[in-house]
N, C-alpha and C positions, 0 to 999 in steps of 0.2 A: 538544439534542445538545451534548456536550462535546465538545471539539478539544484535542488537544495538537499542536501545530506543530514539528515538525522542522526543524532548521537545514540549511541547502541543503549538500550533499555534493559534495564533488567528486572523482573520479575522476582518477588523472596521465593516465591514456591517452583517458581519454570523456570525454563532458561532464557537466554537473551534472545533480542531479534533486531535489525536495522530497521527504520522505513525511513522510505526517501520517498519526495515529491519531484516529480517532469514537467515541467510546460511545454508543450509541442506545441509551437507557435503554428497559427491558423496560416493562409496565402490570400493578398492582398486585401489584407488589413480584418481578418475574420478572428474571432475571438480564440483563443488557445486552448488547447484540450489538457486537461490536466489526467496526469499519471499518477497514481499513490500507489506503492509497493512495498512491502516489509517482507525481508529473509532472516530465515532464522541465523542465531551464530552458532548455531550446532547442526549436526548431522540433518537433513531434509528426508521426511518421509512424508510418502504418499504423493498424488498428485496434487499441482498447482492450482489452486484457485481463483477464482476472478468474479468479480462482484460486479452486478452491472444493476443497475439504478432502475429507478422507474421515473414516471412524470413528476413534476418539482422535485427532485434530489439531485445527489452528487457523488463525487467519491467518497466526500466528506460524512456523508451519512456512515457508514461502514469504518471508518476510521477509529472509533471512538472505543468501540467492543468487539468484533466484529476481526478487523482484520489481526490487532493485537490476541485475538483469543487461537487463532490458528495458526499465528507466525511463534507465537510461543510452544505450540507444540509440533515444531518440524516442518510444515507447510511456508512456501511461497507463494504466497498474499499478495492481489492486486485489484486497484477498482479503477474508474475512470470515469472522468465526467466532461 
């Protein structure tokens, strides 16, 4: 599994959060599943989250407001495409 690690964010008004991207490489040459995930850098409340897409999307849809809106407030954020 490859990782690209995202530099910790911070918010004026929230608190911080990480997101990191996965490639879960596919078997026998199938295209890779990508992981998008943001934790908060403070305490975690509530449960985890997970975004799951519909026809033409991605993780990326949800990346943009979406996962940042709930990783800044305590939630473990993920989507996957």
């Amino acid at each position: 599994m490859a990782d690209r690690q995202g530099q910790p964010v911070r918010d004026s008004a929230e608190r911080d959060y990480r997101i990191a991207t996965h490639m879960i490489p596919g078997e026998g040459g199938l295209p890779a599943l990508e992981f998008v995930e943001a934790r908060p850098g403070g305490p975690r409340t509530g449960a985890p989250v997970l975004f799951v897409h519909g026809a033409f999307g991605g993780a990326w849809m949800w990346s943009e407001f979406f996962i940042p809106f709930f990783a800044r407030r305590g939630r473990h954020v993920a989507a996957f495409s």
